[in-house]
ZASE-78744 format. One record per atom (N, C-alpha, C): x, z, y; residue in three letters. Coordinates in steps of 0.02 Angstrom, whole numbers. Layout:
      x      z      y   r
      X      Z      Y ala
...
END
This chain:
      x      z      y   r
  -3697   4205   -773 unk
  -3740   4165   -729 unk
  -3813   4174   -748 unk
  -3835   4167   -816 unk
  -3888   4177   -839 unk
  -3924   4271   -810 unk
  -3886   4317   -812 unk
  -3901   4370   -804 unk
  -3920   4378   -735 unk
  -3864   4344   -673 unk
  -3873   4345   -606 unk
  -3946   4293   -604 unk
  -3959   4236   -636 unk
  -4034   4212   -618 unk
  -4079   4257   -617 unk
  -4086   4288   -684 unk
  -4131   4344   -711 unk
  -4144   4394   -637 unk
  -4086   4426   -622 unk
  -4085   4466   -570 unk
  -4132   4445   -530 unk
  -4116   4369   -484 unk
  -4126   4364   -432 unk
  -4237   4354   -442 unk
  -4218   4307   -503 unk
  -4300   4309   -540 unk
  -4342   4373   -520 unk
  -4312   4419   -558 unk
  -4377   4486   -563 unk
  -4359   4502   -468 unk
  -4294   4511   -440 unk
  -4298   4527   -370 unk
  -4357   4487   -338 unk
  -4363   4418   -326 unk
  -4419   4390   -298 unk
  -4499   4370   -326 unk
  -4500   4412   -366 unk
  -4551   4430   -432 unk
  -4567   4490   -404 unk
  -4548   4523   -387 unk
  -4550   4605   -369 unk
  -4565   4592   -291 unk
  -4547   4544   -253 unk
  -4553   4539   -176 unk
  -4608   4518   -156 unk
  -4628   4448   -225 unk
  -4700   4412   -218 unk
  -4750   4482   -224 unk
  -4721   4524   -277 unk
  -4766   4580   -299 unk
  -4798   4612   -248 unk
  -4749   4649   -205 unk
  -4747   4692   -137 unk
  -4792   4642    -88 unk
  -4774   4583    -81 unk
  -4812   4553    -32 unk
  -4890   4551    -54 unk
  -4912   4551   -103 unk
  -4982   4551   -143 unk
  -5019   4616   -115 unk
  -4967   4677   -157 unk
  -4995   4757   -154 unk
  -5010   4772    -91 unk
  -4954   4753    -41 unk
  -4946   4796     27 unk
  -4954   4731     69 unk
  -5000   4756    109 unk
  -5025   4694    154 unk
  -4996   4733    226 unk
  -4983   4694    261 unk
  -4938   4671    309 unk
  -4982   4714    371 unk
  -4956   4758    410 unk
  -4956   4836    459 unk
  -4932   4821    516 unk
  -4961   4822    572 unk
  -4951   4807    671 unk
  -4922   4884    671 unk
  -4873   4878    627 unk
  -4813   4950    666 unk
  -4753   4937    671 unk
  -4721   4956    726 unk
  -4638   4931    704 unk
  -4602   4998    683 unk
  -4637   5055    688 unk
  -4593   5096    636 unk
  -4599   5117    567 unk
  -4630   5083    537 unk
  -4643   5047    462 unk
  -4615   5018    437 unk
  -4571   5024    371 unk
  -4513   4977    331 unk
  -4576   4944    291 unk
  -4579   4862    307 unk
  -4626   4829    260 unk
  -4579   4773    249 unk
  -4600   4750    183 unk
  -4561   4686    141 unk
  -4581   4630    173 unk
  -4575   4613    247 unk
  -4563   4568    284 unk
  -4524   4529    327 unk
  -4513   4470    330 unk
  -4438   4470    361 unk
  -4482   4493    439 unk
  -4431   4469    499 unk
  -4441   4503    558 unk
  -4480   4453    580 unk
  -4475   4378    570 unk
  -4508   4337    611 unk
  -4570   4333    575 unk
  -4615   4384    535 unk
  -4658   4351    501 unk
  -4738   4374    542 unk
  -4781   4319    523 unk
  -4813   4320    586 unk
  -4867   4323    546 unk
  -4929   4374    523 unk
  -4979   4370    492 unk
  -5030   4340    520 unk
  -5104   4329    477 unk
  -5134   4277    483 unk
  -5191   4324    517 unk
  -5180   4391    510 unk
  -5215   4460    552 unk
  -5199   4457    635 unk
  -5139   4439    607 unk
  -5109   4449    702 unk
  -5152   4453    761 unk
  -5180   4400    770 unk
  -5234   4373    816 unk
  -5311   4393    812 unk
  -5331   4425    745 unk
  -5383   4399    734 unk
  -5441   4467    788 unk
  -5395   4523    821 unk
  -5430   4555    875 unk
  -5430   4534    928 unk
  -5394   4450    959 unk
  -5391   4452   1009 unk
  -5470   4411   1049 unk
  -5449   4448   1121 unk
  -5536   4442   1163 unk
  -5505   4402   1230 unk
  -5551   4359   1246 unk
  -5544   4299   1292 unk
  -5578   4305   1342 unk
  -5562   4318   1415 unk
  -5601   4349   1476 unk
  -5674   4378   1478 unk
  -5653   4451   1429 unk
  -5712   4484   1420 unk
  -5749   4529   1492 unk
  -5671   4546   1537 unk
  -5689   4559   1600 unk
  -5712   4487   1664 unk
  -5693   4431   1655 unk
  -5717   4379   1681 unk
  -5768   4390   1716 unk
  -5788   4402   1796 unk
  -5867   4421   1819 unk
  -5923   4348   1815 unk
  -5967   4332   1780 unk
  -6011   4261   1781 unk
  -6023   4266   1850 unk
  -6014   4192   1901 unk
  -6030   4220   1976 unk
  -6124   4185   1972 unk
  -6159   4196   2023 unk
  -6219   4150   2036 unk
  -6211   4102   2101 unk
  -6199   4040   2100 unk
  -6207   3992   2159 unk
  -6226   4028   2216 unk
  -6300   4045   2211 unk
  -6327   4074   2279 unk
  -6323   4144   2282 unk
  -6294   4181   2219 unk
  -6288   4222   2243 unk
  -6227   4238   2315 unk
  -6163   4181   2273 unk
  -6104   4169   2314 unk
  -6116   4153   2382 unk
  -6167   4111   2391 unk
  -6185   4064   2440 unk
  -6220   4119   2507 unk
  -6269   4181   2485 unk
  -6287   4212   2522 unk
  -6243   4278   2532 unk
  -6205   4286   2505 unk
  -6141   4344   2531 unk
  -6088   4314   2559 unk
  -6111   4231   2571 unk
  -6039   4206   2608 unk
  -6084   4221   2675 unk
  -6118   4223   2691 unk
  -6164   4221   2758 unk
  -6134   4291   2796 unk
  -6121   4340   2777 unk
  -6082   4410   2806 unk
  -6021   4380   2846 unk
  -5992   4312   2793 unk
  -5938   4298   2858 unk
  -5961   4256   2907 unk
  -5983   4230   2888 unk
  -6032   4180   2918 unk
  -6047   4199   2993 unk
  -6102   4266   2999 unk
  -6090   4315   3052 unk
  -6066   4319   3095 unk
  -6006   4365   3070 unk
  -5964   4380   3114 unk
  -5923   4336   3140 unk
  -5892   4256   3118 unk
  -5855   4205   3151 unk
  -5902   4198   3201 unk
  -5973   4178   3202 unk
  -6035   4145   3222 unk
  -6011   4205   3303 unk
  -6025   4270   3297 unk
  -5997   4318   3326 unk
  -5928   4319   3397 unk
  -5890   4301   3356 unk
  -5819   4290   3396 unk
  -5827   4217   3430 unk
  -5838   4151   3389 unk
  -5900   4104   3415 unk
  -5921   4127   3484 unk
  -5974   4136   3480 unk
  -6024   4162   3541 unk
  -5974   4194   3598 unk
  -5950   4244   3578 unk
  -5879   4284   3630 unk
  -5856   4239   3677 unk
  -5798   4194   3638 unk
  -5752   4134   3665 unk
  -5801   4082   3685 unk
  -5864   4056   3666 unk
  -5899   4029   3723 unk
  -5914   4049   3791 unk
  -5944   4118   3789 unk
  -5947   4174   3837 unk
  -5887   4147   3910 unk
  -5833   4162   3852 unk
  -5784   4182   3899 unk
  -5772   4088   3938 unk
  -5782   4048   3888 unk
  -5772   4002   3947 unk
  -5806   3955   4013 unk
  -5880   4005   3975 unk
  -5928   3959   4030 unk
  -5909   4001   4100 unk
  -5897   4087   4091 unk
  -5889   4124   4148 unk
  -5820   4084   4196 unk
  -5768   4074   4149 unk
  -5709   4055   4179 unk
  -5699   3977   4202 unk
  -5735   3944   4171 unk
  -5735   3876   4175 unk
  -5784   3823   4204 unk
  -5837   3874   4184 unk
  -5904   3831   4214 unk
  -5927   3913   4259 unk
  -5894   3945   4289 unk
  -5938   3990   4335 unk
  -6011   4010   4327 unk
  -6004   4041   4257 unk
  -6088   4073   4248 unk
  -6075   4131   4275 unk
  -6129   4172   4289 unk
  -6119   4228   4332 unk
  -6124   4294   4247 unk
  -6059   4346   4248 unk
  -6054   4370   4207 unk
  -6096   4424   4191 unk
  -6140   4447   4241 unk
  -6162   4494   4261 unk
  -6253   4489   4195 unk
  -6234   4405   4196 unk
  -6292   4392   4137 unk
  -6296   4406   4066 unk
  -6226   4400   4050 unk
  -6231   4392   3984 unk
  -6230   4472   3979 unk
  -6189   4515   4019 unk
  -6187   4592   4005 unk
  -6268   4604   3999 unk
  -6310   4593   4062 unk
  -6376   4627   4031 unk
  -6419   4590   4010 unk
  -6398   4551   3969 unk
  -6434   4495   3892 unk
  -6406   4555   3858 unk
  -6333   4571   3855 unk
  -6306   4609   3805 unk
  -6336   4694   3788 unk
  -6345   4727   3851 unk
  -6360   4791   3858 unk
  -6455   4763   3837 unk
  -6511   4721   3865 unk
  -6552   4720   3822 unk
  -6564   4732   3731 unk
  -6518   4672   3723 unk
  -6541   4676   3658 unk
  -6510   4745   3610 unk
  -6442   4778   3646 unk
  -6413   4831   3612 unk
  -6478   4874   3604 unk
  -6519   4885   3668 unk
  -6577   4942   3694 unk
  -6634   4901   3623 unk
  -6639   4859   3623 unk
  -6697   4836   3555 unk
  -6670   4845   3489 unk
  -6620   4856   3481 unk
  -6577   4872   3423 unk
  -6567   4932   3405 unk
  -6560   4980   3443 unk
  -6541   5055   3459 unk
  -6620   5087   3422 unk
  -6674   5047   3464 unk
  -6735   5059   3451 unk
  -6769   5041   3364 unk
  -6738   4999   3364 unk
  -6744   4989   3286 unk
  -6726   5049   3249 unk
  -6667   5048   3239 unk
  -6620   5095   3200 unk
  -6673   5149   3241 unk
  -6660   5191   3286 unk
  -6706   5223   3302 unk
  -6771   5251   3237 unk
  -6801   5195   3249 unk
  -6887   5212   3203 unk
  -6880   5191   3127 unk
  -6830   5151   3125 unk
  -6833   5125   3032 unk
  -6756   5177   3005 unk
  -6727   5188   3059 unk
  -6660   5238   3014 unk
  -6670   5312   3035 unk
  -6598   5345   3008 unk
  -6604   5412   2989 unk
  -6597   5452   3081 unk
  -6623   5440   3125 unk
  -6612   5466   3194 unk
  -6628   5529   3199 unk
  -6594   5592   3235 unk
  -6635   5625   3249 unk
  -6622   5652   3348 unk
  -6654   5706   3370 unk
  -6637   5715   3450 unk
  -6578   5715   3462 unk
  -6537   5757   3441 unk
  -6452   5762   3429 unk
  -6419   5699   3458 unk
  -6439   5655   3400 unk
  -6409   5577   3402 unk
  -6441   5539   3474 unk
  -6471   5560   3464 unk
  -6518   5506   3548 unk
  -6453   5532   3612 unk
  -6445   5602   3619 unk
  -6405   5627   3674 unk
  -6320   5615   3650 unk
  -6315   5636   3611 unk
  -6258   5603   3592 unk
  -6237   5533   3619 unk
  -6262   5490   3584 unk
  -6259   5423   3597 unk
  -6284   5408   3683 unk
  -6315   5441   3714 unk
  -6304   5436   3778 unk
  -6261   5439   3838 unk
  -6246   5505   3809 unk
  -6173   5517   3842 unk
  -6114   5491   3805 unk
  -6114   5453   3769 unk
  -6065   5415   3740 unk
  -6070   5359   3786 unk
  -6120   5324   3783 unk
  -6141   5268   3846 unk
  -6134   5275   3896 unk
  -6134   5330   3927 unk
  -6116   5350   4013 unk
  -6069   5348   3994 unk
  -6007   5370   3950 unk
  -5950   5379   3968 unk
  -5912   5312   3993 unk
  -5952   5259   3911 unk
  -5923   5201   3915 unk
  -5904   5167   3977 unk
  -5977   5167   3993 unk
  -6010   5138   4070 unk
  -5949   5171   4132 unk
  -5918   5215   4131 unk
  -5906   5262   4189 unk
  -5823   5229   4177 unk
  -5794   5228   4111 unk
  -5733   5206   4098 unk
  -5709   5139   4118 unk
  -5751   5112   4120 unk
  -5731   5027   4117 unk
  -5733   5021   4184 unk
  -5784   5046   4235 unk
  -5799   5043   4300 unk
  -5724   5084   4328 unk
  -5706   5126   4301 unk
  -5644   5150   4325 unk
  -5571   5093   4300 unk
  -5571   5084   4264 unk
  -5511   5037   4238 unk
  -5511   4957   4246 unk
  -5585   4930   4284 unk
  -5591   4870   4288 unk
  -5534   4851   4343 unk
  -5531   4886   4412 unk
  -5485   4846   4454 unk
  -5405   4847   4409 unk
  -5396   4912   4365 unk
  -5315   4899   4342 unk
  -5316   4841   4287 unk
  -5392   4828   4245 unk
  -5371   4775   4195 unk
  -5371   4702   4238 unk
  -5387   4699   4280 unk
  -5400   4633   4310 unk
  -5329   4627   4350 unk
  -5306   4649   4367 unk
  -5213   4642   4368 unk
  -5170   4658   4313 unk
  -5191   4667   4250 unk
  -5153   4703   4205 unk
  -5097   4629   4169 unk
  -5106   4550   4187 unk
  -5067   4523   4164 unk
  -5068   4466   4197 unk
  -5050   4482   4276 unk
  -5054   4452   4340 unk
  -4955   4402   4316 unk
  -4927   4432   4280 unk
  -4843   4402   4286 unk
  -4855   4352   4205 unk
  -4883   4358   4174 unk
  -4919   4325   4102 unk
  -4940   4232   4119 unk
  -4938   4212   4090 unk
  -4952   4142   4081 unk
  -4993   4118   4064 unk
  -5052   4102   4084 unk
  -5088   4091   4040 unk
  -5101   4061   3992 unk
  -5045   4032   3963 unk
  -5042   4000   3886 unk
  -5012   4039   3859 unk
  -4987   4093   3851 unk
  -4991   4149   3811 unk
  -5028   4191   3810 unk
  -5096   4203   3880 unk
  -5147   4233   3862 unk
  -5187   4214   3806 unk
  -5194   4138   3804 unk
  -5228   4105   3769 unk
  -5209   4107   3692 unk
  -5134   4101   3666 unk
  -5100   4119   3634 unk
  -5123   4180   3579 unk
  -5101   4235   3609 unk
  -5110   4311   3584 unk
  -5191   4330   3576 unk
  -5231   4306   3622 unk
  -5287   4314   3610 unk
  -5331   4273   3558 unk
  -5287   4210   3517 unk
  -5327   4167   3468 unk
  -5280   4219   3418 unk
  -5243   4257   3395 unk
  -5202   4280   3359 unk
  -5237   4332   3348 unk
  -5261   4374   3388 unk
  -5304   4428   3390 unk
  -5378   4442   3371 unk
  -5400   4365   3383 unk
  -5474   4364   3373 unk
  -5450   4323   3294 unk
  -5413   4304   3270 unk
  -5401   4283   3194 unk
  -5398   4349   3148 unk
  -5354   4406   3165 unk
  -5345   4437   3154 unk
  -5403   4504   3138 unk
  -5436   4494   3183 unk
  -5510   4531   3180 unk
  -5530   4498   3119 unk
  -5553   4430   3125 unk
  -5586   4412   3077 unk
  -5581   4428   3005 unk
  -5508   4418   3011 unk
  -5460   4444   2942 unk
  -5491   4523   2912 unk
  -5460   4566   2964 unk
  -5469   4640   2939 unk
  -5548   4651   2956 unk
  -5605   4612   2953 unk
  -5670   4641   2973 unk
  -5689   4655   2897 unk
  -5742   4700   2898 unk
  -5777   4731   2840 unk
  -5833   4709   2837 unk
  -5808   4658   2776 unk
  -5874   4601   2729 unk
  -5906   4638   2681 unk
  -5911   4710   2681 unk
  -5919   4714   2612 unk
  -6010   4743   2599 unk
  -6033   4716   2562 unk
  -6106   4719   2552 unk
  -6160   4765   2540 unk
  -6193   4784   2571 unk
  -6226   4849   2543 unk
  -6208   4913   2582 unk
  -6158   4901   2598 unk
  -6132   4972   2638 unk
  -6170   4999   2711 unk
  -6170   5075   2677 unk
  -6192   5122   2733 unk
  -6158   5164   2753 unk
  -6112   5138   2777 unk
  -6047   5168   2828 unk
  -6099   5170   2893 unk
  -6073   5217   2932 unk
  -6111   5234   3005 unk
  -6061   5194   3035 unk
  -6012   5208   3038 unk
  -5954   5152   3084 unk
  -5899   5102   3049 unk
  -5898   5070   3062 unk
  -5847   4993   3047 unk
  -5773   5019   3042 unk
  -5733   4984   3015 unk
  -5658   4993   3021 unk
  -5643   5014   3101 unk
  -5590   5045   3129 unk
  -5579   5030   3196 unk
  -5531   4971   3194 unk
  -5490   4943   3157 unk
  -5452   4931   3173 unk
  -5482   4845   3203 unk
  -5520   4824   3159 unk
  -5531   4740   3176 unk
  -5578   4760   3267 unk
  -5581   4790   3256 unk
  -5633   4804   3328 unk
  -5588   4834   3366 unk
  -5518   4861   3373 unk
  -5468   4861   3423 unk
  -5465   4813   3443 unk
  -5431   4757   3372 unk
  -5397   4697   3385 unk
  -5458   4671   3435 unk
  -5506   4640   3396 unk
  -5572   4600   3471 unk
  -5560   4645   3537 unk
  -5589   4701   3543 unk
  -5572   4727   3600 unk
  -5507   4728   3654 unk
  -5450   4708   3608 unk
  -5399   4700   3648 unk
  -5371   4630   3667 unk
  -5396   4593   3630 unk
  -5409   4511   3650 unk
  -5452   4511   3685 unk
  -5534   4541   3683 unk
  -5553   4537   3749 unk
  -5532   4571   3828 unk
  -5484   4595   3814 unk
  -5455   4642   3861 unk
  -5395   4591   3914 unk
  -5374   4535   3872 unk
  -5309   4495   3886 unk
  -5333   4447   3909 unk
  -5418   4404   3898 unk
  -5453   4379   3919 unk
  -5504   4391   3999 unk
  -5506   4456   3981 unk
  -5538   4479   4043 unk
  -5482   4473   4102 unk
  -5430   4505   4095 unk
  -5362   4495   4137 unk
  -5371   4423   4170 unk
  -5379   4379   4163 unk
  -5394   4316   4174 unk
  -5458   4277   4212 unk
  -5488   4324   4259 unk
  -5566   4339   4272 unk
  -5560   4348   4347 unk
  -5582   4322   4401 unk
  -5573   4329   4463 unk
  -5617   4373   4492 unk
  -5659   4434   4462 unk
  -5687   4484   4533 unk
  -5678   4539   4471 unk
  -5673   4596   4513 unk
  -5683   4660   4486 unk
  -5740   4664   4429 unk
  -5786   4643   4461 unk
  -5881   4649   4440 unk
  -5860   4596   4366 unk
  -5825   4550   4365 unk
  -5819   4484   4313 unk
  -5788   4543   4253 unk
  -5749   4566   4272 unk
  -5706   4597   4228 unk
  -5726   4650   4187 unk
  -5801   4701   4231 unk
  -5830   4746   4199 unk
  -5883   4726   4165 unk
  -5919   4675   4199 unk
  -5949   4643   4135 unk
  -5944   4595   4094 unk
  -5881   4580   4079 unk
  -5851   4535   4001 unk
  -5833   4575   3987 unk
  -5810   4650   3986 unk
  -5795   4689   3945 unk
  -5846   4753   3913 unk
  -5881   4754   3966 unk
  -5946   4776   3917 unk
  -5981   4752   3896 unk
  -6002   4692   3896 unk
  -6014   4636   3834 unk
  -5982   4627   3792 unk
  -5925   4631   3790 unk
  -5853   4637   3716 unk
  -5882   4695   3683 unk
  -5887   4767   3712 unk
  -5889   4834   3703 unk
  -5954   4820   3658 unk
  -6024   4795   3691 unk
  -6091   4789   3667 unk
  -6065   4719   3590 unk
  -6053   4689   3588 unk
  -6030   4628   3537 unk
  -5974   4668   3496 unk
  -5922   4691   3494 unk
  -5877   4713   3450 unk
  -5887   4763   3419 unk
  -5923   4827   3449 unk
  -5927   4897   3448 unk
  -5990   4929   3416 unk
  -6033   4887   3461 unk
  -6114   4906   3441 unk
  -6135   4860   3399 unk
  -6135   4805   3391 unk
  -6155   4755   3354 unk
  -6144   4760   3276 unk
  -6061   4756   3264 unk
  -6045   4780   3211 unk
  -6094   4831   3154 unk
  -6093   4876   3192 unk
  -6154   4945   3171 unk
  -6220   4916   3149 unk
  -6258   4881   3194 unk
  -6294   4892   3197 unk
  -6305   4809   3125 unk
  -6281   4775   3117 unk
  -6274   4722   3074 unk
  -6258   4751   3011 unk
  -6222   4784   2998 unk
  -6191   4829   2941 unk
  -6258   4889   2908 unk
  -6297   4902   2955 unk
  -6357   4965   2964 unk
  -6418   4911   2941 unk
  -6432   4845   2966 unk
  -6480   4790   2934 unk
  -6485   4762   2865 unk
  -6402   4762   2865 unk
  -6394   4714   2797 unk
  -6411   4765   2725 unk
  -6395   4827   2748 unk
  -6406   4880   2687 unk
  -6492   4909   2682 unk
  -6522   4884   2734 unk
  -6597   4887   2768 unk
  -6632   4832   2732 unk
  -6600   4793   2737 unk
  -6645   4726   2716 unk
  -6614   4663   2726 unk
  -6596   4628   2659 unk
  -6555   4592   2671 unk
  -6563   4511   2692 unk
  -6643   4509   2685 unk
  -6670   4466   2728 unk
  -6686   4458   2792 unk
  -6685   4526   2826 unk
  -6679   4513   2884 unk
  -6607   4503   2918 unk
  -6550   4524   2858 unk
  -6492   4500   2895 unk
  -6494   4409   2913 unk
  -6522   4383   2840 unk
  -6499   4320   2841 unk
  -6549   4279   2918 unk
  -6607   4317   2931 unk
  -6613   4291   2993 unk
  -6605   4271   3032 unk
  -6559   4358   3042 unk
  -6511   4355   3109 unk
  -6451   4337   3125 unk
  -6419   4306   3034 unk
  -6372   4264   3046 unk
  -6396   4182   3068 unk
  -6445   4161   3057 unk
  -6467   4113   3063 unk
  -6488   4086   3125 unk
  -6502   4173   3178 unk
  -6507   4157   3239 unk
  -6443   4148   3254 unk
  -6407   4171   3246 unk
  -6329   4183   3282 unk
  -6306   4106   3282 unk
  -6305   4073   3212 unk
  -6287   4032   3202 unk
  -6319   3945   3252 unk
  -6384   3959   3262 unk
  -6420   3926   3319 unk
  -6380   3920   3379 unk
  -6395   3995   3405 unk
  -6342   4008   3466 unk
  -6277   3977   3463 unk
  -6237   3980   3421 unk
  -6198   3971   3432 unk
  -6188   3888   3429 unk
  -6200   3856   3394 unk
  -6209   3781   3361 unk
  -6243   3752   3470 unk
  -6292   3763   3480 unk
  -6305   3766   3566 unk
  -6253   3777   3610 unk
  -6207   3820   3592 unk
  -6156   3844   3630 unk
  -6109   3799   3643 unk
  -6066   3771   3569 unk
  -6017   3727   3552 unk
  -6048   3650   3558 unk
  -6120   3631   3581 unk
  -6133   3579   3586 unk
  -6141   3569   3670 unk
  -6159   3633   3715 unk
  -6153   3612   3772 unk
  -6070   3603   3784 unk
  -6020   3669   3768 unk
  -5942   3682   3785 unk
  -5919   3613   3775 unk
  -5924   3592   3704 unk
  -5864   3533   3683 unk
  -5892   3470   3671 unk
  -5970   3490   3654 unk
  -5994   3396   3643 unk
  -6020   3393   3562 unk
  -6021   3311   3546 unk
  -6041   3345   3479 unk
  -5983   3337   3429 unk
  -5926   3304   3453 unk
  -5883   3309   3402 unk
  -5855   3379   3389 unk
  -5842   3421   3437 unk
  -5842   3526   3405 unk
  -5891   3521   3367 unk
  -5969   3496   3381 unk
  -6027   3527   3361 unk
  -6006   3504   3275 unk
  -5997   3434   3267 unk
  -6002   3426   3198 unk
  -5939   3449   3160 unk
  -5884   3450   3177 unk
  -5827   3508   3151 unk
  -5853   3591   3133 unk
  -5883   3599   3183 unk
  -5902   3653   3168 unk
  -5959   3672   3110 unk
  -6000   3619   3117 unk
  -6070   3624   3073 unk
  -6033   3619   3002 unk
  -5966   3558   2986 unk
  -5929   3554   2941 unk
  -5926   3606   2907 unk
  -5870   3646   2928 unk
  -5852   3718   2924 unk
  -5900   3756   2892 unk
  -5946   3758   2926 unk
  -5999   3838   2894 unk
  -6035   3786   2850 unk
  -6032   3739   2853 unk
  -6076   3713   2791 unk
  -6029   3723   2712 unk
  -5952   3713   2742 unk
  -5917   3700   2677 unk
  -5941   3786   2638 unk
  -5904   3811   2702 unk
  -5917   3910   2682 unk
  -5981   3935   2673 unk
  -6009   3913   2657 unk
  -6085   3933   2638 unk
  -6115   3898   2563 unk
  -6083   3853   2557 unk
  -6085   3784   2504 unk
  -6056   3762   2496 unk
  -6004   3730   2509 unk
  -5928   3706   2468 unk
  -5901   3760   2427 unk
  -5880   3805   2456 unk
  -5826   3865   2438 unk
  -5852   3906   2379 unk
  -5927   3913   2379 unk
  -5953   3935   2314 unk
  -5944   3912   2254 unk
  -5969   3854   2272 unk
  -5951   3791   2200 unk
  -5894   3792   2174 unk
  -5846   3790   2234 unk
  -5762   3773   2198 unk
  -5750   3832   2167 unk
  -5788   3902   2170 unk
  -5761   3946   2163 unk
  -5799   3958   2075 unk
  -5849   3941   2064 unk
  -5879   3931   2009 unk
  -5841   3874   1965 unk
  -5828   3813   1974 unk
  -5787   3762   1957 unk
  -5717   3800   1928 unk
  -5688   3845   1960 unk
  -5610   3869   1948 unk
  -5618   3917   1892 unk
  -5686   3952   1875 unk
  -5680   4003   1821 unk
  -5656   3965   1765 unk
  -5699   3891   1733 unk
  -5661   3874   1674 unk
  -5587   3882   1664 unk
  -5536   3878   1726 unk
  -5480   3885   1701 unk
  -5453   3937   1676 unk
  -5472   3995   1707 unk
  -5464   4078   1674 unk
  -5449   4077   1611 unk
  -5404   4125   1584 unk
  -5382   4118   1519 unk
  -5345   4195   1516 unk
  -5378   4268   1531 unk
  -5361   4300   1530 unk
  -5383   4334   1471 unk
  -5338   4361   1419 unk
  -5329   4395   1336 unk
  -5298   4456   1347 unk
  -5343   4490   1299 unk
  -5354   4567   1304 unk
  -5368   4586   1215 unk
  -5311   4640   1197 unk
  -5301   4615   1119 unk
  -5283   4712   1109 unk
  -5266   4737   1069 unk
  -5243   4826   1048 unk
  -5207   4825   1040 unk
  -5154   4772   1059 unk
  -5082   4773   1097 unk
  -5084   4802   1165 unk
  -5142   4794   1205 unk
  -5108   4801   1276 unk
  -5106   4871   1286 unk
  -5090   4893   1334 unk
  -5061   4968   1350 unk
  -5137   5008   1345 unk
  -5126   5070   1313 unk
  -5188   5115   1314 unk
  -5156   5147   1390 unk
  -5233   5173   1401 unk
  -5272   5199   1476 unk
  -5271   5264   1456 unk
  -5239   5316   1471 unk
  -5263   5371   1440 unk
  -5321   5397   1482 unk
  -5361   5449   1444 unk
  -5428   5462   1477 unk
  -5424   5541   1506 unk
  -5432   5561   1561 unk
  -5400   5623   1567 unk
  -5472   5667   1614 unk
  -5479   5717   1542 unk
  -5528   5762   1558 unk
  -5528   5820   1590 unk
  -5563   5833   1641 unk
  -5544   5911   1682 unk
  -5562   5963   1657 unk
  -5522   6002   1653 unk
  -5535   6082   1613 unk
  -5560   6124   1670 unk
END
C-alpha cells in the first residue's frame, strides 16, 4: 500500500510537473497533459467584439432615407393622377404635357451639366418618336384590354404591383448607372397599364400612359443622374415632390390621409433612423482565430 501511494505521489508530482513546463496549445492534434474538458485561462483572451459593426450617423441615416422617400412620394403623385382623371374628371391631356415639359427641362439639364454628346441627342429622339408612335398605336387595344375584369381586382393587382415596384426599386446611393433596374419599372408600367384599362377615351388612355412612361422610365434616370450630381439638389427635389404630393392627398382624401401620411414619412425619415441606431447596442457579434480562415487567392 505504502509503495502504490508513492506511485500515485511522484505520478501526480510529475503531472503537476508537466502542467508547469508545458503550457496548454489551441491544437487538437497535440497529445497535452490535459483532461478534455480543460478550458484555459488563454482560451478567450483573442477574442474581438463587433469589430465589423458599421457606427451609423443619425442624419446621416436620416438623409439616405429620403431616396425612399422619393420614389413612394413618386408612385404617390401617380395614384393621385390616376384618380382625379377617373374620379374627379381632370382632363388627362394635362398632366401628360406638365409631364413631357418638365422631362424637356430635365433632358436639358443632363444635357449641359452631364456626359451628352450629338449621338445621344438623336438617339434619344428617335427613341421618343418611337415611344410616342407606340402607345398611339396600342392605346385603342389597351383601353379594352380588361373590359371582362372587375374592377376590384383592377384595383387589387395594381396596389400589388405598385408595392412591388417599390420593393425591387434601386435605393442605392451614389450610383452612376445610365439606366435603373428594368424590372421595378415593368412592374409600375404594368400597373399603370391595368389602370389605364379603366379610362373612358382613347386620348385618356394615351396620355396616362405616357405620363407613367415620362414618371417610371424617365424620371427614374434622371433622379439617379442628380443624386450622384449633387446630393443637395436631390434633397430639393425630394422636398418638392414631397409638397406635391402632401397637396395632392390633402385635396383627394382630406386631412385625415394628409396626417397619416405626413405620419409615415416623418417616422421614415426620423423614427426609423433612431430605432435603427438604438438596436446596435444589442449586437453581440465575436470574431476570435477559431473562425474559418478565408483563403487569399493570387493570380498567376
Amino acid at each position: 500500500m505504502a509503495a502504490e501511494r508513492d506511485s500515485i505521489y511522484k505520478s501526480s508530482k510529475s503531472n503537476s510537473l508537466d502542467y508547469a513546463k508545458r503550457p496548454w496549445r489551441k491544437l487538437l492534434w497535440l497529445q497535452q497533459p490535459y483532461p478534455d474538458n480543460y478550458v484555459d485561462s488563454s482560451f478567450l483572451s483573442q477574442l474581438k467584439r463587433n469589430i465589423h459593426v458599421q457606427q451609423y450617423s443619425f442624419w446621416t441615416l436620416s438623409s439616405d432615407s429620403t431616396v425612399i422617400v422619393l420614389h413612394v412620394c413618386t408612385v404617390a403623385i401617380f395614384v393621385g393622377v390616376f384618380v382625379l382623371i377617373h374620379d374627379r374628371e381632370w382632363n388627362p391631356a394635362l398632366f401628360a404635357s406638365t409631364g413631357s415639359v418638365c422631362t424637356l427641362i430635365g433632358y436639358g439639364a443632363w444635357d449641359i451639366f452631364g456626359d451628352m454628346n450629338s449621338s445621344s441627342r438623336i438617339s434619344t429622339a428617335k427613341s421618343a418618336l418611337l415611344i410616342v408612335s407606340t402607345l398611339l398605336g396600342l392605346s385603342p387595344v389597351l383601353k379594352s384590354l380588361t373590359q371582362s375584369t372587375s374592377s376590384d381586382s383592377i384595383w387589387a393587382i395594381s396596389f400589388w404591383l405598385f408595392l412591388l415596384n417599390i420593393i425591387f426599386h434601386d435605393y442605392s446611393i451614389g450610383s452612376k448607372k445610365a439606366f435603373p433596374p428594368t424590372l421595378s419599372t415593368n412592374l409600375a408600367v404594368s400597373a399603370s397599364t391595368m389602370l389605364a384599362s379603366r379610362l373612358s377615351t382613347t386620348l385618356s388612355v394615351f396620355s396616362f400612359l405616357l405620363f407613367s412612361i415620362e414618371l417610371f422610365g424617365l424620371f427614374p434616370i434622371f433622379s439617379r443622374w442628380i443624386r450622384s450630381y449633387s446630393f443637395l439638389s436631390h434633397l430639393i427635389l425630394t422636398a418638392i415632390f414631397f409638397t406635391i404630393t402632401e397637396f395632392e392627398i390633402l385635396y383627394i382624401g382630406g386631412w385625415w390621409a394628409l396626417a397619416v401620411w405626413s405620419i409615415a414619412i416623418f417616422s421614415a425619415v426620423f423614427v426609423a433612423p433612431g430605432w435603427l441606431i438604438a438596436l446596435q447596442q444589442y449586437k453581440n457579434e465575436i470574431q476570435g482565430p477559431w473562425d474559418p480562415a478565408k483563403p487569399v487567392l493570387r493570380n498567376r
